[in-house]
N, C-alpha and C positions, 0 to 999 in steps of 0.2 A: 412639574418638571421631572420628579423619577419617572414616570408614566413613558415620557417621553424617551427618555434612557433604555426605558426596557425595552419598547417598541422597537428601539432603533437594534438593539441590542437578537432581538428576536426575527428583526427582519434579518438582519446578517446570519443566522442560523439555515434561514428558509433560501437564502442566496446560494449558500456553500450547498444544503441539498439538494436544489434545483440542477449548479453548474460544477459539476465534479471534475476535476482534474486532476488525471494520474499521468503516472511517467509509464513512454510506451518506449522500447527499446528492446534489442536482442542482443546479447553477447556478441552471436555470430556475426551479426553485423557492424562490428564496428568498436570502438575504444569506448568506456564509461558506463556501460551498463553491468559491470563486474558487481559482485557481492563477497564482501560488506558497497553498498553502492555512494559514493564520494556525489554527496550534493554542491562541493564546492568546486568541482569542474567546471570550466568554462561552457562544456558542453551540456551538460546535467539540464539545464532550462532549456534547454530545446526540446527535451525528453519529455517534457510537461506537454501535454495535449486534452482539451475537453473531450469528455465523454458523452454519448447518446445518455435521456433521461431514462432514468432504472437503470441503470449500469454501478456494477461495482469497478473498484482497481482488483487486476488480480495480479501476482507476482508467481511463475512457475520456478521451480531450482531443480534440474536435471543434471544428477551425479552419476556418470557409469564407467566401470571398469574398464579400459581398453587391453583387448585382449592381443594386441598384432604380437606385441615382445614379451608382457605380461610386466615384467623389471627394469629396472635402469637403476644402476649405482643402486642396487639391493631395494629400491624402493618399487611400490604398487605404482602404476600411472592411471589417473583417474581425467578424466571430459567433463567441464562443468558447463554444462550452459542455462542462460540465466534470460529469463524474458517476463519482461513487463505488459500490461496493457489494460483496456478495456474488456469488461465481458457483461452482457445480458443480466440481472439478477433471479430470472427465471426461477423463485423460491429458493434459490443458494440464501444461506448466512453466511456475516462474517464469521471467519475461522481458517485453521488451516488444517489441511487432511493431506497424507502419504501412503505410494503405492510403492509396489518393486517391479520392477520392470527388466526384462532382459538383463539382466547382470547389474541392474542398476537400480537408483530409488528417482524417484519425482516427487515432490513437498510443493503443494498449492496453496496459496493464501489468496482469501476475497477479504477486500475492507471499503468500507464506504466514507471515508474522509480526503481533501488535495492532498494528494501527494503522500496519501500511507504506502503505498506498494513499494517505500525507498526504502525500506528500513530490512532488518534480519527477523525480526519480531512485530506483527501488525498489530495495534490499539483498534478497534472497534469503535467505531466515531461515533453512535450510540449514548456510551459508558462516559465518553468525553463530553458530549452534545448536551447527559441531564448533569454532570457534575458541573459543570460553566451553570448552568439554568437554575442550581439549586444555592448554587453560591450569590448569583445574580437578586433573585429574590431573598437569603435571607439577610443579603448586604442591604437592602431595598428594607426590607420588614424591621430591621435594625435602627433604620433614619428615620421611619412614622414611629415607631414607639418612643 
């Protein structure tokens, strides 16, 4: 009977890495792809799309100066735009890495779990995938002894 737990338990592992689904959305395009990103929007599961196999989620965040007035009411005015999607794994790891760019920054994150690329901060589905695995078995090694 545990056997059978775990199997099932492992198959569901090799499911989620198989069929990856991240949220694919643009600022520009439209209402709900904002950051911090509101999963309880009506519209937030649309944004859910499977991905080609070897693909991570990636999540881009493009912050740049707008230079037309430079001020308003004493403040900087800054452009955020914010896009979700699929990408290739083409030897990337998860992680996130930042450039500067023309008066601006961009902050990239790759993660391999559904629906990590929604968050401010991406988990590494890895770190999550042996800590469930290690608990699984010593919950398991627990009930034979």
């Amino acid at each position: 009977m545990n056997f059978l737990i775990l199997g099932w338990i492992l198959s569901l592992l090799f499911v989620t890495v198989f069929s990856l689904e991240c949220y694919q959305c643009q600022t520009l395009a439209g209402i709900g792809c904002d950051d911090p990103f509101n999963k309880n929007l009506d519209s937030s599961a649309a944004f859910l799309g499977e991905c080609d196999e070897g693909s991570y989620c990636v999540k881009y965040k493009t912050v740049v100066k707008l230079r037309d007035s430079g001020y308003i009411n004493g403040w900087e005015r800054h452009s955020v735009v914010v896009t979700r999607a699929c990408e290739p794994r083409l030897g990337k790891t998860q992680r996130c890495t930042g450039w500067q760019n023309n008066g601006g920054i961009t902050i990239k994150c790759w993660c391999g779990s559904d629906g990590c690329n929604s968050g401010r901060a991406l988990v590494p589905a890895q770190a999550v995938t042996i800590m469930c695995f290690i608990g699984v078995v010593l919950a398991l090694a627990r009930r034979l002894l």
